[in-house]
KOLPA-829450 format. One line per field, with one value per residue (C-alpha): chain; x, y, z. Coordinates in Angstrom, 3 decimals. Each point is the difference from the previous one (the first is absolute). Layout:
N
kette: (A	...)
X: (X	...)
Y: (Y	...)
Z: (Z	...)
***
This chain:
642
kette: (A	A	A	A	A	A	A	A	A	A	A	A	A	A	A	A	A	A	A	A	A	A	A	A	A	A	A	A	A	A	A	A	A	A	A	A	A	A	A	A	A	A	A	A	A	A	A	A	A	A	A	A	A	A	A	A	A	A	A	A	A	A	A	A	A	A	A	A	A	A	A	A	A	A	A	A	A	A	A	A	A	A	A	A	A	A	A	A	A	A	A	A	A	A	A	A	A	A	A	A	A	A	A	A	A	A	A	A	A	A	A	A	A	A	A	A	A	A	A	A	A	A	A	A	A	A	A	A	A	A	A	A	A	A	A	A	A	A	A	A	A	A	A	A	A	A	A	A	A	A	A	A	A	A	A	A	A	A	A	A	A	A	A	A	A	A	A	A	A	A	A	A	A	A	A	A	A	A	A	A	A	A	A	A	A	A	A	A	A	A	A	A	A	A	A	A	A	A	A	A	A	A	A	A	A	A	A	A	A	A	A	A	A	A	A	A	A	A	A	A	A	A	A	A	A	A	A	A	A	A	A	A	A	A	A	A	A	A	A	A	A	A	A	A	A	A	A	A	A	A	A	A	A	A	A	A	A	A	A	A	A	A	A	A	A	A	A	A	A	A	A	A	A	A	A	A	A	A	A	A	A	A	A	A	A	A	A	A	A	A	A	A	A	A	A	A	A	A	A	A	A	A	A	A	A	A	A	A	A	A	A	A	A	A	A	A	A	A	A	A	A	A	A	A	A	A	A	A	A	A	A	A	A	A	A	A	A	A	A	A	A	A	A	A	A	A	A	A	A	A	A	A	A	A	A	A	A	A	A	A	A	A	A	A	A	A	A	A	A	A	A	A	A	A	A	A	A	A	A	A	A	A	A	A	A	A	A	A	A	A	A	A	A	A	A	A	A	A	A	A	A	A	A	A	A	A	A	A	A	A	A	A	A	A	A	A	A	A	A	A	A	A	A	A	A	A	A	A	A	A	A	A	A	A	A	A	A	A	A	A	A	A	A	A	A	A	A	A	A	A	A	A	A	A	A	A	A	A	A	A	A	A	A	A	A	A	A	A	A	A	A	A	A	A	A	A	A	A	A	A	A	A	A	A	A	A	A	A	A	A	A	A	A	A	A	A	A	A	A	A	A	A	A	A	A	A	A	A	A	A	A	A	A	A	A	A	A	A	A	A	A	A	A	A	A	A	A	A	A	A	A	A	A	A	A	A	A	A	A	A	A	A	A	A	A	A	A	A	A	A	A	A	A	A	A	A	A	A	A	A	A	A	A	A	A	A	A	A	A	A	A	A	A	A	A	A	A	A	A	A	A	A	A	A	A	A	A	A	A	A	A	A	A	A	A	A	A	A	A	A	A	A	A	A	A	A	A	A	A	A	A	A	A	A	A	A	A	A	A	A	A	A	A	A	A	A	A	A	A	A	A	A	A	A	A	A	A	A	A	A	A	A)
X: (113.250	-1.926	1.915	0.337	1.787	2.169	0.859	0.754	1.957	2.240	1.009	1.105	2.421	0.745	0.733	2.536	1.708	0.688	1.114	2.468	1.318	0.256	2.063	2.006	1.384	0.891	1.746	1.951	0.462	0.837	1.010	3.404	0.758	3.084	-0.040	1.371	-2.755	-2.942	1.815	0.437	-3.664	-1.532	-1.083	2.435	2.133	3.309	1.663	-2.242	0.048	-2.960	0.087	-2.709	-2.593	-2.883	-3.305	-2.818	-3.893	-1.580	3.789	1.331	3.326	1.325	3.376	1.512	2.921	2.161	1.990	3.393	0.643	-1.829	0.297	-2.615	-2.935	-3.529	-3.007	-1.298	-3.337	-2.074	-2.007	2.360	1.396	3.581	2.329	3.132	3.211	3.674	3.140	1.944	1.979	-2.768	-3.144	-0.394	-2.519	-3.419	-1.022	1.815	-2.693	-2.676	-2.796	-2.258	-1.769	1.065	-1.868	1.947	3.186	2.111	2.959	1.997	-1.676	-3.161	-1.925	-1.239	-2.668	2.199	-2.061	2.562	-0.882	4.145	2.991	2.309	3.144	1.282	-1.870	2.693	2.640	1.220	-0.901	-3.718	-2.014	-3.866	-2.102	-3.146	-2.401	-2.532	-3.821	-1.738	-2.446	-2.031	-0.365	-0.679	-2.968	-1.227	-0.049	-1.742	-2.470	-0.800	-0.462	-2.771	-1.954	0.055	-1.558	-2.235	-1.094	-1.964	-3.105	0.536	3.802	-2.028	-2.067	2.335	2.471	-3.049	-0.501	2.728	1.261	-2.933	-3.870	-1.484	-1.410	1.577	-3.188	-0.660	-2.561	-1.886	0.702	0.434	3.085	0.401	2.490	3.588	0.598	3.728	-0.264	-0.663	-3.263	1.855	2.036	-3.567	-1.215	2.991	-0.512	-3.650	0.424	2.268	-2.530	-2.559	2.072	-0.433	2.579	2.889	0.495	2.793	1.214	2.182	1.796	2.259	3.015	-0.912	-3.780	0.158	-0.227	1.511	-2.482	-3.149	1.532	0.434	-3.204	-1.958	2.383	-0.936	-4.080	0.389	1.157	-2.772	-1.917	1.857	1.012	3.581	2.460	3.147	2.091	2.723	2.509	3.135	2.577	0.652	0.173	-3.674	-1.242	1.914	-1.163	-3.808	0.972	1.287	-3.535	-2.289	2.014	-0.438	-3.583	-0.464	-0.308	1.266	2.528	2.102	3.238	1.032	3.126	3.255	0.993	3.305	-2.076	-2.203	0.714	1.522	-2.927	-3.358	2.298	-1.810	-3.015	1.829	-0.797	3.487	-0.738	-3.592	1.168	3.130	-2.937	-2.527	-0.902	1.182	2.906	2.122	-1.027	1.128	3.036	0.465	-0.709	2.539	2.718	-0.950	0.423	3.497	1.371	-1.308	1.599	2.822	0.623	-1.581	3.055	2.640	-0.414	2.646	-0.241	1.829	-2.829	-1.323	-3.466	-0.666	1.094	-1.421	-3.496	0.205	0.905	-3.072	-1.957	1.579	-1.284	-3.414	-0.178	0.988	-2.480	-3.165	1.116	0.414	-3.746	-0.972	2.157	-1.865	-3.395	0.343	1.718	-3.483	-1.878	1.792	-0.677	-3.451	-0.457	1.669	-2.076	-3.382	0.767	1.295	-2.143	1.819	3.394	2.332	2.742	1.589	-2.003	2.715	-0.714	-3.187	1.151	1.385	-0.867	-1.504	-2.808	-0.663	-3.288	-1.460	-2.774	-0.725	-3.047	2.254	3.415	1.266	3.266	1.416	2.649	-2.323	1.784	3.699	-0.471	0.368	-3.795	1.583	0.922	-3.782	-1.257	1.248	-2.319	-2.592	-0.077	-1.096	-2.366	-4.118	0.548	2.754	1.110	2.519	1.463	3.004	0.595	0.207	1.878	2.869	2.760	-0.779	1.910	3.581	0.781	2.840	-1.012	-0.173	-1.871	-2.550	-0.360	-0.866	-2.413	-2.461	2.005	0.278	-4.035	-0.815	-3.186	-1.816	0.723	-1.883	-2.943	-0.293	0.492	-3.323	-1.581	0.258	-3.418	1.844	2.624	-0.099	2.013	1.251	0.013	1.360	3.699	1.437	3.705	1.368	-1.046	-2.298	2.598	2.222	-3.258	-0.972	1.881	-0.632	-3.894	-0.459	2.604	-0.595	-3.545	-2.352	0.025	-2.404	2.508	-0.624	2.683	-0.758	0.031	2.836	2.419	-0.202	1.780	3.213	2.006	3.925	-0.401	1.052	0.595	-1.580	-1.905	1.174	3.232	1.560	3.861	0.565	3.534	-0.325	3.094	2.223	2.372	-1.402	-0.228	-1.042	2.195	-0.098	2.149	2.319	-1.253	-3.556	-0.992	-1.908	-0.786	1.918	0.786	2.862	-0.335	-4.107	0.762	2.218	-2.165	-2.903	2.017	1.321	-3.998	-1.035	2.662	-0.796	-3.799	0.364	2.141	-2.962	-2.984	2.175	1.887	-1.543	-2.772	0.240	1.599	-2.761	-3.011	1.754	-0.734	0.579	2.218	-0.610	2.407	-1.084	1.975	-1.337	3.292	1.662	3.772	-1.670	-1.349	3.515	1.917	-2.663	0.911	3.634	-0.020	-1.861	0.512	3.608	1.703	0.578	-0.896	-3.677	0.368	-3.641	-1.333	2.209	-1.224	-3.697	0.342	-2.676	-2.045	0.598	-0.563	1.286	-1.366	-1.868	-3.670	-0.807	1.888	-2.732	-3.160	-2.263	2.151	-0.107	2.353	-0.259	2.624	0.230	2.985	0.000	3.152	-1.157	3.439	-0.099	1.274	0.918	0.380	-1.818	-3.451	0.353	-1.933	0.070	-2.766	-0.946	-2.294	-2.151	-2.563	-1.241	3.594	0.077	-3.105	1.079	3.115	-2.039	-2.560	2.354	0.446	-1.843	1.240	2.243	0.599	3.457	0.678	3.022	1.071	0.609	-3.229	1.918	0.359	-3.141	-3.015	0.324	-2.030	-3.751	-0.529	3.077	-0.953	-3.233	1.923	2.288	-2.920	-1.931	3.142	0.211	-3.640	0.303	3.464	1.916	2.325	4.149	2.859	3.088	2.017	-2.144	2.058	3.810	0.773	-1.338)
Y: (146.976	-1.547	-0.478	-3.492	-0.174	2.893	-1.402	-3.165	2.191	1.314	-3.709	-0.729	3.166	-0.472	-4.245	1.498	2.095	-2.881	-1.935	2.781	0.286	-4.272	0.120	2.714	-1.417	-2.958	1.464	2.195	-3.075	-2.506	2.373	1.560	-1.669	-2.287	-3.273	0.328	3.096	-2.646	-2.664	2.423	0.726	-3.648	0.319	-2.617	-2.973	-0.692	-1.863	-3.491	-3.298	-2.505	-2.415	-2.591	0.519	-2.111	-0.525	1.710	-0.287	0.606	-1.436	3.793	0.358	0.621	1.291	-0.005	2.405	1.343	3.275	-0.236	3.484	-0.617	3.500	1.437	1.408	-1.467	1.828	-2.815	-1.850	-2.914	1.086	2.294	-0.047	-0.360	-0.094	-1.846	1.161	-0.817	2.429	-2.306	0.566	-0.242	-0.534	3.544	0.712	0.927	-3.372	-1.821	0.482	-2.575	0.957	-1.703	0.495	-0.520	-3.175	0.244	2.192	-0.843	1.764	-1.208	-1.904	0.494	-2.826	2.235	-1.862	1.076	1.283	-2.732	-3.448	-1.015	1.385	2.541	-1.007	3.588	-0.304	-2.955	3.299	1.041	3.540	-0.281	2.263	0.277	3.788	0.852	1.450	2.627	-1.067	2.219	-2.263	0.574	3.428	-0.268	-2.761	2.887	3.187	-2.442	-1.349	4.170	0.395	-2.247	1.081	3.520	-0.990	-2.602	-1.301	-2.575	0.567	-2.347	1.757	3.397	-1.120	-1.252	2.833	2.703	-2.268	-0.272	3.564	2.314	0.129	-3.108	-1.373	-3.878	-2.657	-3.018	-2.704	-0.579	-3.985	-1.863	-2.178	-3.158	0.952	-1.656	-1.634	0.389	3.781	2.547	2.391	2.574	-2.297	-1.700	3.971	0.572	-3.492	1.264	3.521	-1.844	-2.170	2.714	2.242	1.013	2.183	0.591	-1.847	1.414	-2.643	2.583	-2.473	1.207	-2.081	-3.011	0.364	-3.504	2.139	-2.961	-2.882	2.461	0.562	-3.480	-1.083	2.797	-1.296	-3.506	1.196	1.659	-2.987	-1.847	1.489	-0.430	3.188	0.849	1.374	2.055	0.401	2.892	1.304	2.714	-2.359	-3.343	-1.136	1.529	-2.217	-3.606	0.187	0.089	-2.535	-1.917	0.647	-0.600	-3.460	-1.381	0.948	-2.252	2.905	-0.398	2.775	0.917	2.306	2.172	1.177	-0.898	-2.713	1.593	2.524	-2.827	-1.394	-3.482	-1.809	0.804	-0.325	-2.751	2.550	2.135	-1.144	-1.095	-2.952	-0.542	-0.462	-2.277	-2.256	0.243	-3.402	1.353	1.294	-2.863	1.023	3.031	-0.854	-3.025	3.208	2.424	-2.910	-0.436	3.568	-0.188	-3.113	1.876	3.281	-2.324	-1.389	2.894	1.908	-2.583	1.466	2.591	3.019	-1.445	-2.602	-0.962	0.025	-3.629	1.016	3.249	-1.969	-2.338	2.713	1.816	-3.144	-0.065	3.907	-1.121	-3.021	2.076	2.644	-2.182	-1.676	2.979	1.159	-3.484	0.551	3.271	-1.080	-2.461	2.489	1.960	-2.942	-0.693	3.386	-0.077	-3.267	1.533	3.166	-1.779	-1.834	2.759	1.818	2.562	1.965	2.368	2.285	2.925	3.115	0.742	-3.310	0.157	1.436	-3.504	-1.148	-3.082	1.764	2.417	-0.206	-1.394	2.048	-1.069	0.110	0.998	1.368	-0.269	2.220	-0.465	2.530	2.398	2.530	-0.599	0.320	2.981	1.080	-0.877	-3.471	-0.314	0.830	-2.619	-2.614	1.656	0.726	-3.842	0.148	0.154	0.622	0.604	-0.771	1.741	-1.183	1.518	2.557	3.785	0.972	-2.547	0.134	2.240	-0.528	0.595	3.116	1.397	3.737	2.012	2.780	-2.823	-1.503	3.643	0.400	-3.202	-3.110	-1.323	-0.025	-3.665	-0.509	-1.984	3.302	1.980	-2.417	-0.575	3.660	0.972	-2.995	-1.137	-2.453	-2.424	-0.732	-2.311	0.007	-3.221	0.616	-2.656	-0.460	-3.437	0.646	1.949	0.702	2.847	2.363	-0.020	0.196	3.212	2.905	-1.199	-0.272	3.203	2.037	-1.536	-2.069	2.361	-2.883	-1.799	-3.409	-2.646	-2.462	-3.726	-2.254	-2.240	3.056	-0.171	-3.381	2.004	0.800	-0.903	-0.617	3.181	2.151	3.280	-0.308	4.013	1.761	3.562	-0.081	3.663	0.772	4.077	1.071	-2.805	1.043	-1.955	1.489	-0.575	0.649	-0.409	-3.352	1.706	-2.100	-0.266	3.266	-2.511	0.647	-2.247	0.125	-2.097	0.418	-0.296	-3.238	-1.572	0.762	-2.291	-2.447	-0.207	0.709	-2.496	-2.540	0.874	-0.856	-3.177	-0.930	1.259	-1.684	-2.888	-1.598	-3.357	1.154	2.340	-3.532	-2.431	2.769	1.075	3.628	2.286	3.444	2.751	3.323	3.187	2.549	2.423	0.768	-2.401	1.243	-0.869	-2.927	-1.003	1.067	-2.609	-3.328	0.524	0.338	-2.669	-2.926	1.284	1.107	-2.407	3.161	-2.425	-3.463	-0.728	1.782	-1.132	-3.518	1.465	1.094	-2.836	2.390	3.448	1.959	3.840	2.372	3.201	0.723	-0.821	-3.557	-0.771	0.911	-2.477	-1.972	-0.609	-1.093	-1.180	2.422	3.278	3.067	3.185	1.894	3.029	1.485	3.753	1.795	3.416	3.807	1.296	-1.966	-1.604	-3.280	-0.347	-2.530	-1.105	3.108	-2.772	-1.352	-2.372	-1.697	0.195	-1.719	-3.149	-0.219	0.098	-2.798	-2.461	-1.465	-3.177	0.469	2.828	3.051	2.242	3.281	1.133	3.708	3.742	1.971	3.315	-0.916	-1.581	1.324	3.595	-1.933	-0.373	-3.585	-0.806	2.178	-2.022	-3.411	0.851	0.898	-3.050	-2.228	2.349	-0.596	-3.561	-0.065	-0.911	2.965	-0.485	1.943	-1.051	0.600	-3.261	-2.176	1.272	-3.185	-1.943)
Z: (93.721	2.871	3.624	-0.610	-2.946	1.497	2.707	-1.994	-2.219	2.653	1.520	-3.563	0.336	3.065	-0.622	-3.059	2.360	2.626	-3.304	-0.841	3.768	-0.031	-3.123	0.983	3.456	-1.886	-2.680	2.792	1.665	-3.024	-3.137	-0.704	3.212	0.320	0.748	3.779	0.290	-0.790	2.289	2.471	-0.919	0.499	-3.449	-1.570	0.750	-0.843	-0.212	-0.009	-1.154	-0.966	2.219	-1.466	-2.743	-0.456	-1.751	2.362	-0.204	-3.593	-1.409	1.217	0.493	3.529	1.126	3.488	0.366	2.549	0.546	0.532	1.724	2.810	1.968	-3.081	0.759	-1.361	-1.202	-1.759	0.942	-1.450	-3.180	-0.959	-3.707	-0.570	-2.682	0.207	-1.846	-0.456	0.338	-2.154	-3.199	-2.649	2.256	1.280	-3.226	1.287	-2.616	2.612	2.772	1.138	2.391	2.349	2.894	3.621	1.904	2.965	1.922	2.900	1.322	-1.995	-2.758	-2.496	-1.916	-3.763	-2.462	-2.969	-3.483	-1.844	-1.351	1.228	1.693	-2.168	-0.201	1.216	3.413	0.815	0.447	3.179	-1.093	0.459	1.138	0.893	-0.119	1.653	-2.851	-0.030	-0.943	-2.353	-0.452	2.811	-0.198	-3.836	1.013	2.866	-2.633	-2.608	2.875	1.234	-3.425	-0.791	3.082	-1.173	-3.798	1.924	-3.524	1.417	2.739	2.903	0.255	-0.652	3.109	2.411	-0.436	0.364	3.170	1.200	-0.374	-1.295	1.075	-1.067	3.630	0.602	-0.806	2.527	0.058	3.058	0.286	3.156	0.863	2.093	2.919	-0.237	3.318	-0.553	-0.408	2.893	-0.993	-1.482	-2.035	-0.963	-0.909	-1.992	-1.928	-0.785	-0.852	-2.678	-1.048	-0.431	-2.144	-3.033	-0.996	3.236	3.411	2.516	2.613	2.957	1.248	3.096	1.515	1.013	-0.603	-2.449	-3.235	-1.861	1.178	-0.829	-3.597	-0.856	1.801	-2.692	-3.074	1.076	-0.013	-3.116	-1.885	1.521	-1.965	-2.619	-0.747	-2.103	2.609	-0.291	2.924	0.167	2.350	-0.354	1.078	-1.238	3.828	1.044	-3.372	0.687	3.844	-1.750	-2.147	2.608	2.070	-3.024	-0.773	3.837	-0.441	-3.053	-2.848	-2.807	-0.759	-2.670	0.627	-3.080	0.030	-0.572	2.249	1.295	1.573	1.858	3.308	-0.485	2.148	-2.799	-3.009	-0.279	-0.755	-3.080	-3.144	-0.991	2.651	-0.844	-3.816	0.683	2.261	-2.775	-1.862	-3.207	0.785	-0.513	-3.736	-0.030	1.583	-2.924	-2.805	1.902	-0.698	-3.480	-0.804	1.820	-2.343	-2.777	0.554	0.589	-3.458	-1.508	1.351	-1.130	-3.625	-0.689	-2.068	-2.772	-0.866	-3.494	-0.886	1.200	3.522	-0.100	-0.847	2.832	2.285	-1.225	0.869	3.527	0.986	-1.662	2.286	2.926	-1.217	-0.149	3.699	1.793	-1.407	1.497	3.056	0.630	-0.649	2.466	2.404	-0.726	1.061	3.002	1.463	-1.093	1.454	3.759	-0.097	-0.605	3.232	1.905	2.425	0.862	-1.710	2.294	-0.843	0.900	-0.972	-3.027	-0.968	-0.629	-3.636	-0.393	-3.421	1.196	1.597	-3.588	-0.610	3.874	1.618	3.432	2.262	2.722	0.882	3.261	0.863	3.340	1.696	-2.156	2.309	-1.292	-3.856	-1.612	-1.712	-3.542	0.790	1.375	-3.281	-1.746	1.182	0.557	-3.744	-0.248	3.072	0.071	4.109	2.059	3.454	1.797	3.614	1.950	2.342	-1.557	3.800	-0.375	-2.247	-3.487	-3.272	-0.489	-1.863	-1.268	-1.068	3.014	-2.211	-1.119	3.099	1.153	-3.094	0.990	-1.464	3.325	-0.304	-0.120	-1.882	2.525	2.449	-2.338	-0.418	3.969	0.517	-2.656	0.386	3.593	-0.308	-2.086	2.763	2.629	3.238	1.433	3.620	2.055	-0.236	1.128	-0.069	3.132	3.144	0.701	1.882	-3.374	-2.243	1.797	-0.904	-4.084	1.259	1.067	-1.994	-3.787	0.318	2.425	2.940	-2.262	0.731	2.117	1.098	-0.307	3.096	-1.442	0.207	3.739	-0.373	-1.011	2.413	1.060	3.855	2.377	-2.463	-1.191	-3.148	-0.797	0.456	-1.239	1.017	-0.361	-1.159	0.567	1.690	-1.018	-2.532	-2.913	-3.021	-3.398	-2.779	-3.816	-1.987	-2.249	-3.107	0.132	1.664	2.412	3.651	2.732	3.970	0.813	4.188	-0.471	-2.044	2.478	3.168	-2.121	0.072	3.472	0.611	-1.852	1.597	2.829	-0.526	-1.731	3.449	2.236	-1.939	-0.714	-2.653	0.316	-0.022	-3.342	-2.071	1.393	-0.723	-3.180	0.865	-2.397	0.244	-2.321	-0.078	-1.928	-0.540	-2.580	-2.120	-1.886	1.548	3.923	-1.452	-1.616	3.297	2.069	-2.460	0.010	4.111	0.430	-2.579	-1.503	3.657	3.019	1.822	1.020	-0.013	1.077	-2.832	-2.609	1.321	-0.386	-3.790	-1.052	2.107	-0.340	-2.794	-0.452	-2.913	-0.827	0.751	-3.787	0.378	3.041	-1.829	0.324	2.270	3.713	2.674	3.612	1.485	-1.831	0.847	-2.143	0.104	-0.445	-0.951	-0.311	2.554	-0.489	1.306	-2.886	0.567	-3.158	-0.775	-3.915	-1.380	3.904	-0.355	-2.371	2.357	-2.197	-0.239	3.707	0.301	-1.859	1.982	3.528	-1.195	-0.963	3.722	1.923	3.174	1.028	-1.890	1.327	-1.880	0.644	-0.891	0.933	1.659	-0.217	-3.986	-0.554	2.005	-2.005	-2.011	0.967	-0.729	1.725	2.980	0.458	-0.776	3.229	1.830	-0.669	1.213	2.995	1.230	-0.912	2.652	-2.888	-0.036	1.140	-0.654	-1.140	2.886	2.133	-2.200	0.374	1.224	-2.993)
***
């Protein structure tokens, strides 16, 4: 067995045992659980209660519902799958389920595209109930993708994957380029290394560097020439903010999926909205009704009819017969008729499997936040690609996994990593970063990107007046102390948490608060576990503990490190949050996570956190000496009066 196939081999193993570790902490989680267990859990709502229902895009049902036990917990998030249920006398059947998919979630309330044509009558109960469901789907799609690369039973996959992973040396064409004048020169380099690829193009992209605008800008040249183009991304956010891109830049662009999974501005873009604006579908829409008044009388003949009635029946299901064949032929023709004048088609990287795109070859694929899918998921559209082009940033955030053991093994292992790592002349750094100033760029620079980056002159513009653009408010010898939520296991430091806010207060105050509303200045607060991050929101927009920032909550945003990829924020904090006697810093030891989290800001960047805790570990330890030779460092104790 060559090394290829091997290795290939292994990440199919590997892929099965993060499968088997997925399924199981849901069925610990969901199975032979009770129902106040999976409340308790986040997993499942109830009681709720359907507030409205109405007909969506592409004639989908939608449902709006609302819990009634509003102290539950909430795991749930948009593009999930859900099934709803009833505890009711009668209804509790597993027949009596409906699922759908989630398009939105509030606190309190959730908007589902239901997979119903109407309302059951049993979802009208005050017993109702909504659970999150697991999706095998995906990982089936990833074994059957990993699969097909390891046959290779065609050449060009045979080529790319011998590229990609084995010896076969990446090919490029010698042709010249006319410079963009809206790109910087390494933007323009990255823009023609893709142009003169023949097989694999890597776009680094660090924070900030304009990643986004150099991808579309290549897409946009691509179809220029009027080659096919798919574009792919993990998440469904990474591929609507493309869309979104692509459509302001006049392409074309078709967005496969389903449309509950699609940000509400480019539904416009799925092809449930392109049909229902298509000049035939009125048509359709006039066959549809026909089959529905024939089903109609059809189904006013009982069982006890004679042969005359049985015969006219038999007419009716003929009649529907022969105009549903018409219906879908012009349902064929419709879609036909879109995908001839689209340019380009985007979708997650699972959904490239889509049925819609069976068949499709294209000249090139382009897969953004190549460093956040698992290699699997890459696969899959690369199995329709004659070239591909990767662009992300293999030193920010990697893929979630759930197997520690697989993680260990190499599943963490993004595919694009492995290319730039064995073939480093297809990448191409972008090297001038145009989002924060040059004192927060700099510790990233040197630590994660060799100093090769070069702050714009725009970022210079970014600056609140009189105030330091860095600051480390050491906490060592305070008292604070992390400690563990009870329920989730999740890390959380109550006296840490409240100091940010007084901080934070404080600093609005100083800078101020006209200032922030008229500027619309954003505030960003990271906290890297989901208890800290839990503790912050309820402080500050369910307490009266901070007026000022509960009148700021238009402004400020507070997640994880993962919830801020890609984003960025005038005025960041990080509350660092462990503090303890034992030196013990969890998943902070993950430098890459770190190095999201300290890119995100504009203008001022303020860490705030234990140095006795934290600077065991190296990249910590040069973190707090950066901020020291920069002046930025303070210890708790010169704010006892705050």
């Amino acid at each position: 067995m060559d090394k290829v196939t091997e290795e290939l081999k292994k990440g199919l193993k590997l892929l099965k045992q993060e499968w088997q570790e997925d399924l199981a902490q849901y069925k610990k989680k969901f199975l032979n659980t009770s129902l106040a267990d999976k409340k308790k859990e986040g997993i499942t709502w109830h009681p709720i209660q359907v507030k409205k229902a109405k007909i969506g895009m592409g004639e989908r049902l939608l449902v709006e519902i609302e819990k009634l036990d509003q102290s539950q917990n909430s795991a749930f998030q948009s593009g999930k799958s859900v099934a709803f249920f009833s505890t009711q006398d009668g209804y509790a059947s597993s027949e009596n389920r409906v699922n759908g998919v989630i398009n939105q979630v509030k606190k309190d309330t959730m908007i589902v595209t239901l997979q119903a044509d109407e309302l059951p009558e049993w979802m009208d109960s005050s017993r109702l109930g909504v659970d999150l469901l697991f999706d095998e789907a995906s990982y089936r799609e990833m074994e059957f993708a990993l699969k097909r690369v390891i046959e290779a039973d065609n050449l060009r996959l045979k080529e790319l994957k011998e590229t990609l992973l084995g010896s076969r040396t990446p090919i490029f064409s010698e042709n010249t380029r006319s410079e963009s004048e809206g790109l910087n020169f390494s933007q323009n380099q990255a823009c023609l290394k893709i142009a003169n690829a023949k097989d694999v193009a890597i776009i680094h992209g660090p924070p900030g560097t304009g990643k986004t605008t150099t991808l579309i800008k290549a897409i946009s040249e691509a179809t220029e020439k009027g080659l096919s183009v798919l574009v792919c991304a993990p998440s469904n956010a990474a591929v609507d903010l493309l869309v979104e891109k692509l459509t302001d830049s006049g392409i074309s662009t078709l967005r496969l999926g389903h449309p509950a999974r699609v940000e509400e501005k480019i539904l416009n873009q799925t092809l449930d909205a392109k049909t229902a604006f298509h000049e035939s579908y009125r048509d359709l829409k006039k066959l549809r009704k026909e089959i529905d008044q024939y089903l109609k009388l059809a189904k006013q003949y009982k069982r006890n009819f004679g042969p005359e009635e049985r015969r006219q029946r038999k007419l009716l299901f003929d009649e529907v017969g022969r105009i549903r064949e018409a219906a879908k032929h012009l349902e064929e023709y419709i879609s036909f008729d879109i995908f001839q004048k689209t340019q380009v088609f985007a979708c997650t990287l699972v959904g490239a499997s889509s049925y819609h795109l069976k068949g499709m070859a294209f000249d090139v694929v382009f897969i953004d936040e190549a460093a956040q899918g698992l290699e699997a998921a890459t696969w899959i559209p690369i199995l329709k690609a004659k070239k591909v082009v990767f662009a992300g940033d293999h030193l920010q955030l990697p893929p979630t996994i759930k197997s520690f053991e697989a993680a260990k093994e190499g599943l963490a292992i993004t595919l694009m990593e492995k290319v730039i790592q064995r073939k480093p002349q297809v990448a191409e750094l972008l090297q001038v970063q145009y989002r924060m100033k040059a004192e927060i760029m700099g510790i990233s620079n040197e630590y994660f990107y060799g100093g090769k980056l070069k702050a714009a002159k725009n970022p210079d513009l970014h600056v609140f007046e009189n105030e330091a653009v860095l600051e480390w408010i050491d906490t060592a010898g305070a008292g604070y102390s992390d400690r563990q939520e009870e329920e989730s296991l999740s890390t959380f430091n109550p006296e840490e948490a409240s100091f940010t806010c007084k901080y934070l207060n404080e600093l609005i105050k100083r800078i101020g608060i006209s200032k922030f509303k008229e500027n619309g200045w954003t505030i960003g607060l990271i906290a890297p576990y989901s208890a800290q991050v839990r503790y912050l929101r309820t402080l500050i927009f369910e307490t009266y503990d901070y007026p000022n920032l509960k009148a700021f909550a238009d402004l400020i945003t507070i997640d994880t490190v993962d919830g801020f990829q890609g984003q960025e924020r005038d005025l960041m904090i990080i509350s660092l949050t462990r503090s303890n006697e034992r030196g013990e810093i969890g998943f902070l030891a993950d430098e890459r996570r770190m190095n999201v989290a300290i890119t995100r800001s504009k203008r001022k960047l303020v860490l705030i956190g234990d140095s006795s805790t934290l600077a065991i570990n190296p990249f910590f330890d040069s973190l707090l000496g950066y901020f020291e030779e920069k002046g930025g460092y303070r210890s708790v104790w010169e704010f006892i009066d705050v």
